[in-house]
Backbone bond lengths (Angstrom), bond angles and torsions (degrees), N, CA, C in turn:
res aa  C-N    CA-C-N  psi(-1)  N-CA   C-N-CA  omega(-1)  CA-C   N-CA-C  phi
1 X - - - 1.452 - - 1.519 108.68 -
2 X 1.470 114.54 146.03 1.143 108.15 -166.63 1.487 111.08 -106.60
3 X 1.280 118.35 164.80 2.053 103.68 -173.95 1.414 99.12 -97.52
4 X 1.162 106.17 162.91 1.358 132.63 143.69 1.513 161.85 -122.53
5 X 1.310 107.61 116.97 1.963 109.98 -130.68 2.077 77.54 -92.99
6 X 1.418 109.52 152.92 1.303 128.10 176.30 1.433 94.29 -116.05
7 X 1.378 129.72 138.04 1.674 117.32 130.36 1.784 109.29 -115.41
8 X 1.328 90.14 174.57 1.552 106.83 -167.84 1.264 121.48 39.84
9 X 1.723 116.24 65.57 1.344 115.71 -168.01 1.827 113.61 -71.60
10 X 0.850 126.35 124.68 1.627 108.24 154.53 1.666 121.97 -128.52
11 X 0.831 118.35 -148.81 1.773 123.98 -159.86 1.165 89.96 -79.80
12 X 1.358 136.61 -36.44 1.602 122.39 -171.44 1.196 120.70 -109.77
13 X 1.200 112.63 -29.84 1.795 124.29 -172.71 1.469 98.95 -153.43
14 X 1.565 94.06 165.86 1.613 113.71 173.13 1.520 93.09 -117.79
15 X 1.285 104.09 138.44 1.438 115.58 166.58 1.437 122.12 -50.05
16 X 1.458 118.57 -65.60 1.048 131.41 145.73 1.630 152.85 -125.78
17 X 1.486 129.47 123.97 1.171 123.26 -152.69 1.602 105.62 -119.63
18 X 1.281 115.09 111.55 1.608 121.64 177.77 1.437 108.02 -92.29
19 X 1.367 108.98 134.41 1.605 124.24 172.86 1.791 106.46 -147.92
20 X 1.901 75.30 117.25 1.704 85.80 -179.38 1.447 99.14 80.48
21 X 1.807 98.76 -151.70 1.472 90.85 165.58 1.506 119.65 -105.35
22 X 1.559 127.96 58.65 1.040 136.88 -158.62 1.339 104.07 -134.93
23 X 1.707 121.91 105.00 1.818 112.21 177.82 1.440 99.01 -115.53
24 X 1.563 97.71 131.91 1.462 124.86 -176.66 1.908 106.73 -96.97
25 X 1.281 118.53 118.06 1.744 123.93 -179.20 1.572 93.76 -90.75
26 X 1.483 136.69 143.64 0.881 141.87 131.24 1.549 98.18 -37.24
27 X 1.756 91.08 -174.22 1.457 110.58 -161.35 1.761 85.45 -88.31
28 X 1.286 121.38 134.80 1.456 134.84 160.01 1.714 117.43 -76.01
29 X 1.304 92.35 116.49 1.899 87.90 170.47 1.671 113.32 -112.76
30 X 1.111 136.83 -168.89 0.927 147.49 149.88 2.109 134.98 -78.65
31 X 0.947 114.02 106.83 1.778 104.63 167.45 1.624 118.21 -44.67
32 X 1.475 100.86 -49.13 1.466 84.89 -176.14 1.441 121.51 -98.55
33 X 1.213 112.43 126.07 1.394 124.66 -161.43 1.704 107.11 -74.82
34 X 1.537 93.51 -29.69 1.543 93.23 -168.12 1.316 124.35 -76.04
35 X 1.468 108.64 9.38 1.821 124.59 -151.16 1.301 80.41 -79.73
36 X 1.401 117.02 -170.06 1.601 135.06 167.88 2.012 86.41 -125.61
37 X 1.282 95.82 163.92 1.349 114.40 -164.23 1.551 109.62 -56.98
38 X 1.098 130.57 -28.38 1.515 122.49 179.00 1.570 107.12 -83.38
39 X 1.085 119.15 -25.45 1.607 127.82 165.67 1.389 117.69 -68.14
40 X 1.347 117.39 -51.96 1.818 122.55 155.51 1.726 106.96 -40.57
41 X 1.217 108.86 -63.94 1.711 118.04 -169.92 1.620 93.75 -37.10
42 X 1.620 123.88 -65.96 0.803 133.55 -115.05 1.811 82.04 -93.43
43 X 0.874 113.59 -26.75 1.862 128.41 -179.91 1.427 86.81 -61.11
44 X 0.928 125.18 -82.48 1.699 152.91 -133.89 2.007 87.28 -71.08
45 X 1.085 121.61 -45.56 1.605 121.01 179.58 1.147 90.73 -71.88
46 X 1.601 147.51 -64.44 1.240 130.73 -165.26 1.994 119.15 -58.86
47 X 1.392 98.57 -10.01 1.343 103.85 -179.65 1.792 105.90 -98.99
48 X 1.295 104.17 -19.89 1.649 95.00 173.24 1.737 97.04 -77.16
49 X 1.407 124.28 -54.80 1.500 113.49 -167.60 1.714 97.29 -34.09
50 X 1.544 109.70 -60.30 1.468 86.34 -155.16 1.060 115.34 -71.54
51 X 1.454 138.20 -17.87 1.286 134.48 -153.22 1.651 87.00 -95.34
52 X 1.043 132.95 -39.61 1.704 116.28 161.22 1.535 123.82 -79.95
53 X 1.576 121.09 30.09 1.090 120.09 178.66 1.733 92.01 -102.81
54 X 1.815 107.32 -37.74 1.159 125.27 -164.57 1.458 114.44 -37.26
55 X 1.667 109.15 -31.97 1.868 123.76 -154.48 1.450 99.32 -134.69
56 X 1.600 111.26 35.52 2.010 109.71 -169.22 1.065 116.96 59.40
57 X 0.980 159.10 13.14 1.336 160.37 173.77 1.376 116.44 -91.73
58 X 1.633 123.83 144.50 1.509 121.83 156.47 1.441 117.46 -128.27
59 X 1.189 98.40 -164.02 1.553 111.69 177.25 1.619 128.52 -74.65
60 X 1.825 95.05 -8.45 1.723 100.28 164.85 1.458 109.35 -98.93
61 X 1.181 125.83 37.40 1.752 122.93 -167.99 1.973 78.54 -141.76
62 X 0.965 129.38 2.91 1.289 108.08 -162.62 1.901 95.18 -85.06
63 X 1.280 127.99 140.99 1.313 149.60 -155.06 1.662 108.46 -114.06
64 X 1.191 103.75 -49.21 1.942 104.00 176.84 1.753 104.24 -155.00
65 X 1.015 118.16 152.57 1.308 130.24 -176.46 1.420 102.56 -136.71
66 X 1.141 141.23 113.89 1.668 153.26 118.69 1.781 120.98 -36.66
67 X 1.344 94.38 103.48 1.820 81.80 -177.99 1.681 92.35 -114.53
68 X 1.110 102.47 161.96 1.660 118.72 -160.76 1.880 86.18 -139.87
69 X 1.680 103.12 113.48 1.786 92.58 168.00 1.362 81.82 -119.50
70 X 1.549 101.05 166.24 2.258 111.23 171.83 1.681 106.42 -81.51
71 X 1.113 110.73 -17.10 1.425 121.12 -178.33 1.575 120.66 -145.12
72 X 1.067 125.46 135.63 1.450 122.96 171.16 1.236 115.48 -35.88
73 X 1.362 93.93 -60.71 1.525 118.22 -167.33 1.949 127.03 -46.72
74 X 1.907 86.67 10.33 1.158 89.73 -158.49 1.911 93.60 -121.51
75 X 1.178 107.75 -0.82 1.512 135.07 -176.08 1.785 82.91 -34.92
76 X 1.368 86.12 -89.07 1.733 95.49 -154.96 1.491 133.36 -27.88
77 X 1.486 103.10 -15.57 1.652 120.59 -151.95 1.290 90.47 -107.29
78 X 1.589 115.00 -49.07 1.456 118.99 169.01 1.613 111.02 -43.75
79 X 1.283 119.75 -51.21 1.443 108.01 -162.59 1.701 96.24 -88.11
80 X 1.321 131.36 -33.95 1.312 88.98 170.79 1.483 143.16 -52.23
81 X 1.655 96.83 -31.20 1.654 85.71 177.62 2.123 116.87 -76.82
82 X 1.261 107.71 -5.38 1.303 128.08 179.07 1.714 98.48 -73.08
83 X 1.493 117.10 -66.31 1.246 111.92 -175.55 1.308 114.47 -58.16
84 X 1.346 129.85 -34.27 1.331 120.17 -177.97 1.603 113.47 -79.97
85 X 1.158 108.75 -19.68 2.025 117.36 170.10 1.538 109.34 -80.54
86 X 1.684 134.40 -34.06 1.412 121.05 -149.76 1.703 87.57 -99.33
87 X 1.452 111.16 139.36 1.661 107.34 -176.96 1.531 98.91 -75.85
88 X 1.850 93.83 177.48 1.563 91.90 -165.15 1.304 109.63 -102.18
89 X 1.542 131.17 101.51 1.468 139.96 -169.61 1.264 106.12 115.76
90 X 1.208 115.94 15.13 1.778 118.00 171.79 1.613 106.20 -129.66
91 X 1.500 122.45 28.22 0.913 121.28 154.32 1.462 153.11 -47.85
92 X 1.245 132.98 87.62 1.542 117.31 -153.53 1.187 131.04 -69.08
93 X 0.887 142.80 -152.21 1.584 147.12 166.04 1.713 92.83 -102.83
94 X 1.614 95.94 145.08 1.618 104.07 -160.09 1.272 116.73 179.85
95 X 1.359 111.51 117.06 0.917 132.28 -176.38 1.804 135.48 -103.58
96 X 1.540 145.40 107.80 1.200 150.84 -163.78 1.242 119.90 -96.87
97 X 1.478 132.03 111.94 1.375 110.86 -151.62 1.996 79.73 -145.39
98 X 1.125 117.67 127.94 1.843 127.48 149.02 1.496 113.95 -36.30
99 X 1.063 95.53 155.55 1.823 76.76 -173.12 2.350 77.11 164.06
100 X 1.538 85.29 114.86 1.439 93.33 149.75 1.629 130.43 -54.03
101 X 1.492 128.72 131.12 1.392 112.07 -151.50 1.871 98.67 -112.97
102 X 1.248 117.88 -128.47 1.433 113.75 -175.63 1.538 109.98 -90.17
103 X 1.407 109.26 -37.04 1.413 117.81 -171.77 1.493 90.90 -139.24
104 X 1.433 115.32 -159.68 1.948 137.43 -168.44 1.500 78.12 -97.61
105 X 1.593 119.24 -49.55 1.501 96.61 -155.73 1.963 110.54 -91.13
106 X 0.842 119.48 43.03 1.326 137.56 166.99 1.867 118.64 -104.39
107 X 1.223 113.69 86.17 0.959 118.79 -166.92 1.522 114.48 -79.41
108 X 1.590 114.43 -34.93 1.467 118.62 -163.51 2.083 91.12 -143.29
109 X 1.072 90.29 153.94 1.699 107.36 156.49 1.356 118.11 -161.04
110 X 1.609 124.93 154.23 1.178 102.02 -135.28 1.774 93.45 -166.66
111 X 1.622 107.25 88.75 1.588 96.57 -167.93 1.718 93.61 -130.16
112 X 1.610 96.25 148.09 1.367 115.62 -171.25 1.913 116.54 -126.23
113 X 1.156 103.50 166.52 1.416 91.13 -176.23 1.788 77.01 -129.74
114 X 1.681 105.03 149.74 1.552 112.79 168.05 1.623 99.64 -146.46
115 X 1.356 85.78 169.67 1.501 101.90 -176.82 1.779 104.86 -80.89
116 X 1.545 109.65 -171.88 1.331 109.38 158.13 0.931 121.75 -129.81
């Protein structure tokens, strides 16, 4: 049987949960609320590096990404700060879908599964 390591456990979610060699991120949000969506993006990628630095892992092992914007309209801004973070040929499989978020001021969320 194989284990499974949690970090940052709390009452609802674990930040992150590795099984095997497979680490799963909750959904990533942003702290600052006041950003506009490519400024959130750009928060929310600096919080996956570390939280997959946490268990060996980086941002060229990442396998699928789920992005969650509150509005379409917010696509474009999202992927610039995405294109300038995802390396070039380590692109994952990935998917962008609308999706009402926690609050109005939640512009993007943004969870990935990577290898190790």
């Amino acid at each position: 049987m194989s284990s499974i390591k949690r970090l940052h456990v709390g009452p609802r979610l674990s930040e992150v949960v590795v099984h095997e060699h497979t680490v799963y991120l909750a959904g990533q949000i942003a702290d600052n609320m006041s950003a506009d969506a490519e400024g959130q993006a750009r928060e929310i990628l600096a919080s996956i590096d570390r939280l997959l630095g946490e268990v060996g892992s980086d941002k060229t092992k990442i396998l699928s990404a789920m992005i969650f914007v509150s509005d379409m309209r917010h696509f474009a801004a999202m992927n610039r700060s995405w294109d300038a973070w995802v390396p070039k040929g380590c692109t994952p499989a990935r998917a962008t879908v609308e999706a009402r978020l926690a609050t109005p001021a939640h512009l993007v969320e943004i969870k990935v599964i990577a290898a190790l």
